[in-house]
Each structure stands twice: as structure tokens, then as C-alpha cells.
N, C-alpha and C positions, 0 to 999 in steps of 0.2 A: 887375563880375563877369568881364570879360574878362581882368583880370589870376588870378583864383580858376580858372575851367574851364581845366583842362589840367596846371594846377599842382596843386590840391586834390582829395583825395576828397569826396566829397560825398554829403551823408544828409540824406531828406529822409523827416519822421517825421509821420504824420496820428495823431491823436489822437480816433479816430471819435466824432464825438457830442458832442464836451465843449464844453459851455458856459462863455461868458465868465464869466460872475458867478460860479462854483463854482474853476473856476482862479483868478480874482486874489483870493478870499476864500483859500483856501488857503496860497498865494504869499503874504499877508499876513500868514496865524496864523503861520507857520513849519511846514507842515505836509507842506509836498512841498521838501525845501530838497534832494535831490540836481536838479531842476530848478531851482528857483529859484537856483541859485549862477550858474548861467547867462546867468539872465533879465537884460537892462542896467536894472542900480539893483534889480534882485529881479523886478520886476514884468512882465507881461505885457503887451504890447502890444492896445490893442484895434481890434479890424480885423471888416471886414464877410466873409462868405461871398461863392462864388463863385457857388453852388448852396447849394437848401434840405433836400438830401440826397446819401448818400454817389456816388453814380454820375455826376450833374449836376456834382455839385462836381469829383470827381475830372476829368471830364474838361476842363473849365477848368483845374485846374491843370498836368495835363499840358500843357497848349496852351501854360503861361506866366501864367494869370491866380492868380496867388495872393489868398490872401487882401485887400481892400484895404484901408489904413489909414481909419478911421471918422471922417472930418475930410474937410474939402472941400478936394478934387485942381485939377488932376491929379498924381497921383502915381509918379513913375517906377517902372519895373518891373525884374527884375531879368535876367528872361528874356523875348524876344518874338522870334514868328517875323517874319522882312521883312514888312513887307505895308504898300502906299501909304496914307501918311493917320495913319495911328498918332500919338495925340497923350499917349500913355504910355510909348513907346520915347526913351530918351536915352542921352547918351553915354557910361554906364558899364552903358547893358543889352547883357546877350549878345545877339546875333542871329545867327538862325541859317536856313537856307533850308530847311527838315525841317516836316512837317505836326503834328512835336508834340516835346518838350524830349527826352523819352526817347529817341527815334532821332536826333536831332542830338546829344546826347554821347555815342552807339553809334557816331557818323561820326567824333568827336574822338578815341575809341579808348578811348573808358571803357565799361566789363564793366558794364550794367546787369541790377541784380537788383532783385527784388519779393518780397518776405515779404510775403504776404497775412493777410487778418483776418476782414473780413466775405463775409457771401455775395458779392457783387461781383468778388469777389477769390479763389473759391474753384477756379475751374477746368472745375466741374462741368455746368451747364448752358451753352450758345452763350452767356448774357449774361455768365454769369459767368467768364467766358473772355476780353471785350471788350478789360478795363483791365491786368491781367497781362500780355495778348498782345503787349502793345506794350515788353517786358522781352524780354531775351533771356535770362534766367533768371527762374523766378516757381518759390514755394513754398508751397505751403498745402498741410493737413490737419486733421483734424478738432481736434487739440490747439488749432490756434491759433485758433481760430474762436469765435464770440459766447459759446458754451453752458460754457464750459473755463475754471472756475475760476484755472486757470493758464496762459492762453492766454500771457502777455504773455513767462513764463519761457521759454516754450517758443519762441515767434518768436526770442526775445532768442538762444536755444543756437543755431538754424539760421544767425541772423546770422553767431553769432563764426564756424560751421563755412566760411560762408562767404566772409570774412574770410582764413581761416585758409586756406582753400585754392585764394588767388588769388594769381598770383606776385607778388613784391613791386615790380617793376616797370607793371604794369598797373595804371591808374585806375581806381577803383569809384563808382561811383551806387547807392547803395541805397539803398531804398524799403521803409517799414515803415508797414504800416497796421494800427494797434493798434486791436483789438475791444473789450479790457475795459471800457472804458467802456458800449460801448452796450449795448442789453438783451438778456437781463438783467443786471442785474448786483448783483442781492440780496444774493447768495453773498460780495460782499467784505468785507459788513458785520457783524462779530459780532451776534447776536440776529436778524439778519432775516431774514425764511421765505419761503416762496416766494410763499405765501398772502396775506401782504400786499403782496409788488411790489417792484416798485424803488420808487427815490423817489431826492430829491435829495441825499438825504442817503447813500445808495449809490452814486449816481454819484461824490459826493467820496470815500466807502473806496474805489471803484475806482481815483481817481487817484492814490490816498496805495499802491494794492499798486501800479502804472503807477513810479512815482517810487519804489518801494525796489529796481528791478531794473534802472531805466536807466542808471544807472553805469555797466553791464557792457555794454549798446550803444555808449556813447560812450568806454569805455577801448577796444572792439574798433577799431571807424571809425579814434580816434585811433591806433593802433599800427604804422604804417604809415610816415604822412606826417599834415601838416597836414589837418584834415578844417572842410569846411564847410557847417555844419548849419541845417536848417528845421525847426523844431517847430510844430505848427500845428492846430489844429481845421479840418475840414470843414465842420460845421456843430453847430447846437448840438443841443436838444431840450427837452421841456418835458414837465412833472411836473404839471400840473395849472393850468397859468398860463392864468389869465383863460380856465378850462373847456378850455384846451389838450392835449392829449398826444400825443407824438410828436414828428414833423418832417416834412417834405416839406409846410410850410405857411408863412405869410408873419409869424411872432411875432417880436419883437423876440428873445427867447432864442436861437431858431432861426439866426438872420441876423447876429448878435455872437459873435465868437471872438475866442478868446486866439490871440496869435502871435509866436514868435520866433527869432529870426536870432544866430549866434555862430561864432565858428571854437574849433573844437580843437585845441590845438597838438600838434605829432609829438613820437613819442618822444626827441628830441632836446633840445627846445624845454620841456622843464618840463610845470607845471600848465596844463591848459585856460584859454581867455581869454575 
């Protein structure tokens, strides 16, 4: 990572809510293939949560703790602040002396920005105010938020706007925390009402409308310079597993994400890699 921070923009994409088992059956049908062309060999990495919901998690990741791979460590990390003792810091993680990732690449001279999603990420109450604040740019409105049929369209236009109107010498970090997944999210699925709920089966039409619009994130990112990206679940949720619903609880569903790492290449450089 020390050779990517400084050189690379960089995009880092939470995919609120999604569950492992829903992304690699998909990844497998051919169902979300403008992600999957990304994913290395199609498929999704499976890795554990930081946290068992979206605030806990988030702020672990900000700190550096991504995702971890689901396999026994330790596993080096890609980002970690100094701190004595660290048996996850090696010699190709950034380190940096900042109390969380966002403000150490504000010190490198990259323009961090936040597209927000969920309540967390709205602005509106002191908490929801928390995870944003630590952006020097944060965006939310009602469009892009859980209720908004076309949330993800709409984060995706603020993107390119801001993209578009950052000089082309200045590095970017942006930050997109995609709502459509989480509830509700009935509305993606032809025939389903409100009346009956989400279900699992919603959650995957939400990923399959997620995957026919990220193209236009990942041409924006790329347009520039070389971009290098994180796509990743927070955590997951549960539809009725083993009397389950929800998250902010200890289910295997909840605690398994998909996760994945790629570079974009710049306009120069061709097809993404």
C-alpha cells in the first residue's frame, strides 16, 4: 500500500447489509457480472466483519480494520495506525501516525469525500454526524438514503459531480456507503409488496439494481488516474435464519462478508484490471 497511497485514487465502497451467501450465489449465476468482472477468478472473497452493524463496523474500518479474511491469521493489513505491539502491521501496510485512515490521507493531500447512505451517514442527528465528520467533504440527502427506490443512482451522479469537480491534479478518497441493500428493500424486486417484507430474495434484486449502475462509479474513480478500490460488506443480516432477523446480533450470516480488492486502471492505461 505504500507504493498505491499518493500515487492512486482511491474508492472505498461498503455495500450496507449484504451478505456473503447472496453475493457469491449471484457472482456464480452470472447475475451481477459488471462486479464480478472485477472480483479475482469472478468470485468474492469470504472474510469476517469488523462489527455486527453498520456504526461499529464503520468505525473499525476507518481505524484500518477491514474486513478479516475467514481463515486463521494472522493476516496482514493494509492500513494501520503506529501503535507498539501490532501483530497485523507488516511491511507493505500504510502506517500512519492519525487516530483514523481518513485524516491520514487529508495529511497525504488526498480530498476526502463521503457519499453517504444510511442513517449513520445522514448528517442529521449528533450521531449521525459521527462517521461523515471525519470527511472533509460528506454528502447525503433524502434521495440517497434506505427508503429511495433509486438511492444508489443517485449517490452514483453526486459521485461523478464530484469527481468532476476536483482538479485533476489532487488525490481523491471517496467513500460510498450504499443503502439499497438494506431495509427495505422490497421495492427492487418485481411483484413484491410492502406487505410481505423483504426477504432474501430482495436483498439479491437489490444487488442485481447495485451492479447495473456501478459501471458509472468505477468509469468516474477511473478517469483521472489509476484508482484503487475496496468493495466490501459491513456486515451482513438475516431473513429468518434459525428465528433471526436483522443484525446487531452474533449469526453466522451477520459476521460473513463478501470482500474485494482491484485497481482500476487510468485513462491511459486501457481496460480496468
Amino acid at each position: 500500500m505504500n507504493g498505491i497511497v499518493g500515487s492512486h485514487d482511491l474508492l472505498l465502497v461498503t455495500l450496507d447489509t449484504l451478505r456473503y451467501d447472496v453475493a457469491a450465489e449471484l457472482a456464480a449465476a452470472g447475475r451481477i457480472p459488471n462486479l464480478a468482472r472485477h472480483l479475482p477468478d469472478g468470485r468474492w472473497e469470504r472474510r469476517h466483519a469488523p462489527g455486527s452493524f453498520t456504526y461499529a463496523s464503520h468505525q473499525a474500518i476507518f481505524a484500518g480494520f477491514l474486513p478479516t479474511p475467514a481463515a486463521p491469521g494472522p493476516h496482514p493489513r493494509l492500513f494501520a495506525a503506529r501503535f507498539a505491539g501490532s501483530e497485523t502491521t507488516a511491511d507493505g501496510t500504510y502506517v500512519y501516525d492519525a487516530p483514523d485512515l481518513v485524516s491520514a490521507l487529508a495529511a497525504e493531500g488526498y480530498r476526502t469525500v463521503c457519499v453517504g447512505g444510511v442513517g449513520f451517514f445522514n448528517n442529521r442527528p449528533p450521531l449521525g454526524s459521527v462517521l461523515p465528520g471525519l470527511f472533509q467533504e460528506s454528502h447525503w440527502e433524502p434521495s440517497f438514503g434506505v427508503a429511495s427506490p433509486t438511492s444508489f443512482e443517485a449517490q452514483v451522479a453526486r459521485a461523478e459531480e464530484v469527481v468532476a469537480a476536483l482538479p485533476s491534479d489532487r488525490r481523491l478518497f471517496l467513500f460510498v456507503n450504499v443503502s439499497a441493500l438494506h431495509q427495505p428493500n422490497w421495492f427492487h424486486l418485481p411483484g413484491a409488496t410492502r406487505e410481505a417484507g423483504d426477504s432474501r430474495a430482495t436483498h439479491a434484486a437489490a444487488l442485481e439494481y447495485v451492479d447495473r449502475h456501478v459501471g458509472r462509479l468505477f468509469a468516474a474513480m477511473s478517469s483521472r488516474r489509476r484508482c484503487f478500490a475496496i468493495v466490501c460488506s459491513d456486515h451482513g443480516t438475516a431473513y429468518g435464519d434459525d428465528g433471526y432477523t436483522g443484525h446487531r446480533l452474533g449469526h453466522e450470516v451477520v459476521w460473513t462478508v463478501p470482500y474485494a480488492q482491484f485497481t482500476l486502471d487510468g485513462p491511459r492505461e486501457g481496460a480496468a484490471a
